[in-house]
BALO-59380 format. One record per residue (C-alpha): residue number from 1; residue in three letters; x, z, y. Coordinates in Angstrom, 3 decimals, padded with zeros to 6 digits. Layout:
% BALO-59380
 pos code     east       up    north
 NUM  ala        X        Z        Y
...
END
This chain:
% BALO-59380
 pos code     east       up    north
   1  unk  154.081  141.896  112.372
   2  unk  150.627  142.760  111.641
   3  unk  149.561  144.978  109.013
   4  unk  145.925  145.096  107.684
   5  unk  146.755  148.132  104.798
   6  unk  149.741  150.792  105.814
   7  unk  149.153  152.361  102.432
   8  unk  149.449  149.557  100.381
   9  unk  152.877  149.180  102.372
  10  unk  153.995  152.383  101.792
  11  unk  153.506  152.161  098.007
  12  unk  155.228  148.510  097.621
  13  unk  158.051  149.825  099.528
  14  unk  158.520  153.104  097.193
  15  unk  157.792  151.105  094.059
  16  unk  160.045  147.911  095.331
  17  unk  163.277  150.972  096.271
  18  unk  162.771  151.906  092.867
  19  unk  162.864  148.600  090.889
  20  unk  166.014  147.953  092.913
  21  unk  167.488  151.606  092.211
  22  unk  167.536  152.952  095.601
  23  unk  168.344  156.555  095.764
  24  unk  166.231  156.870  099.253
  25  unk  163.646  154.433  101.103
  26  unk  162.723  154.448  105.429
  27  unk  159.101  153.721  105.189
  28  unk  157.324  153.524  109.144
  29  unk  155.276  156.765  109.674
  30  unk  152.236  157.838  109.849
  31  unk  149.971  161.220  109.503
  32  unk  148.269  159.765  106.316
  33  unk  151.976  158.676  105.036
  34  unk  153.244  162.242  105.434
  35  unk  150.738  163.691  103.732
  36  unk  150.654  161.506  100.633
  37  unk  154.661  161.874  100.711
  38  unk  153.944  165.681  100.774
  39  unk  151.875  165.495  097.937
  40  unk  154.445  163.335  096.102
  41  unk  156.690  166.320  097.050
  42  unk  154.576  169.229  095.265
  43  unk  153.940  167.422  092.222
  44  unk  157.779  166.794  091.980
  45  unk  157.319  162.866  092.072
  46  unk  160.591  162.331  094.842
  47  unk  163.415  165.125  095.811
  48  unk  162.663  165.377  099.531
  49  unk  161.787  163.518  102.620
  50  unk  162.563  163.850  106.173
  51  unk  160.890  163.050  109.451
  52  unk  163.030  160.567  111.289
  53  unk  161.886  160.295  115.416
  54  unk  163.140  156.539  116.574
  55  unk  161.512  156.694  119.765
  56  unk  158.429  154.958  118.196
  57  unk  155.879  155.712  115.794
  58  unk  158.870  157.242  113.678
  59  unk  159.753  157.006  110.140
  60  unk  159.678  159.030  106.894
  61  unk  162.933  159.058  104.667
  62  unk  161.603  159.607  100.956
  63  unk  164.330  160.780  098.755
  64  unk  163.589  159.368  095.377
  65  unk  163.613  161.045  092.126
  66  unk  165.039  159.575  088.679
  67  unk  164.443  161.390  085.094
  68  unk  167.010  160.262  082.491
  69  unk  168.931  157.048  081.917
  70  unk  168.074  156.453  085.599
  71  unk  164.474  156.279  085.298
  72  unk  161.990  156.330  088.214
  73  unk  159.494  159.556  087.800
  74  unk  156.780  157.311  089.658
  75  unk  156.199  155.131  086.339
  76  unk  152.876  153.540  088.261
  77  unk  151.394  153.264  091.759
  78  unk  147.990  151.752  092.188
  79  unk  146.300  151.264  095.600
  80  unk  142.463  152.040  094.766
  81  unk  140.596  152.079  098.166
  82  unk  141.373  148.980  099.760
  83  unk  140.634  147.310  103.635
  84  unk  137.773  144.995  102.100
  85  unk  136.819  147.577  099.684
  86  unk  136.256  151.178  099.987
  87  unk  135.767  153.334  097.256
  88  unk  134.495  156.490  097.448
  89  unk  133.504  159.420  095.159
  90  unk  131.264  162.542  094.857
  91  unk  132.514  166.042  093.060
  92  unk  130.887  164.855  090.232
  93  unk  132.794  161.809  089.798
  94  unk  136.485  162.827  090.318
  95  unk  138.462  159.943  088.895
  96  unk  140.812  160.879  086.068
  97  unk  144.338  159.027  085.741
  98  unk  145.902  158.660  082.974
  99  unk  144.195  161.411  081.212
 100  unk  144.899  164.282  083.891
 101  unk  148.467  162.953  083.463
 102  unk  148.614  162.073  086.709
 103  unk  146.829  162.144  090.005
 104  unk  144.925  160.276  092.512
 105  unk  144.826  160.811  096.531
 106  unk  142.033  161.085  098.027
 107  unk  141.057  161.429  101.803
 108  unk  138.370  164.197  101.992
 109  unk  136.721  166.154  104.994
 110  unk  138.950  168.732  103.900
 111  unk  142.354  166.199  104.730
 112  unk  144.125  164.503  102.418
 113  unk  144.277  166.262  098.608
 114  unk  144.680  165.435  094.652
 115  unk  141.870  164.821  092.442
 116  unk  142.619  168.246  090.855
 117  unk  142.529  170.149  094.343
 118  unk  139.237  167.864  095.144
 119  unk  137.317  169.341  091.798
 120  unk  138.749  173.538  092.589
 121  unk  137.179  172.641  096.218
 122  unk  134.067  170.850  094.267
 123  unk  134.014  167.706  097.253
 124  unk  134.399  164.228  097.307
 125  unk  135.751  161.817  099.187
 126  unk  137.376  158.111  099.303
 127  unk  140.049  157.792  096.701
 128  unk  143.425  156.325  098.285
 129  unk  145.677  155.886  095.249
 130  unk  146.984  156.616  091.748
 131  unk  149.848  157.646  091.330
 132  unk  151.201  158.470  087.345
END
C-alpha cells in the first residue's frame, strides 16, 4: 500500500471511527502522529492513547472522546499543508480557527506545537491541520 500523505490518513481514520461511533481507533505510527495525538490529548480532544509495538513501525491506540448525546468533541478536522502544497506561515501570520475556538498544528523548528504555543514562542512554521 503506498501512502503519499500519513497525516491526511491519520485524520480520515479519527474522523471515519467517529462517524461510525467507535469508542477507540489503531492508527499506524509515527513521531509526527504521536505528537499531534499528544496535542489532541492536552487540549482534551480524545481520553487517552497508547503506544502499541507490533514488531513494525508500531501503532497508536487513540481513545476517543464523546460530549453529550454521544457526540464526537472533534466537530472538524481539516488537513491544511498538503504533499503538492505546502503552506507555511510567519509569527505574524498565525492562522486563527474558528475564532481561537480551536487550533491548528503546526510543524515549527521548535517541533510540533498549536497556533497559540507558536504566537507565546513568536515563530512560524508550516501549518499541518485544523482541528475545532
Amino acid at each position: 500500500m503506498s501512502m503519499t500523505d500519513p497525516i491526511s490518513d491519520y485524520l480520515t481514520r479519527i474522523r471515519n471511527a467517529q462517524k461510525a461511533g467507535h469508542k477507540k481507533v489503531d492508527i499506524p505510527a509515527s513521531n509526527i502522529k504521536r505528537n499531534i495525538t499528544k496535542i489532541l490529548l492536552q487540549h482534551k480532544y480524545v481520553q487517552n492513547y497508547i503506544n502499541i509495538d507490533d514488531g513494525k513501525q508500531g501503532l497508536i491506540r487513540v481513545y476517543l472522546k464523546y460530549g453529550k448525546d454521544e457526540l464526537p468533541l472533534i466537530q472538524g478536522l481539516r488537513r491544511i499543508s498538503k504533499p503538492g502544497r505546502r503552506v507555511y506561515v510567519n509569527n505574524e501570520n498565525l492562522p486563527r480557527v474558528l475564532n481561537n475556538l480551536g487550533i491548528a498544528v503546526m510543524s515549527t523548528s521548535q517541533g510540533v506545537i498549536t497556533n497559540k504555543e507558536a504566537n507565546k514562542r513568536s515563530i512560524g512554521g508550516e501549518v499541518l491541520c485544523y482541528i475545532w
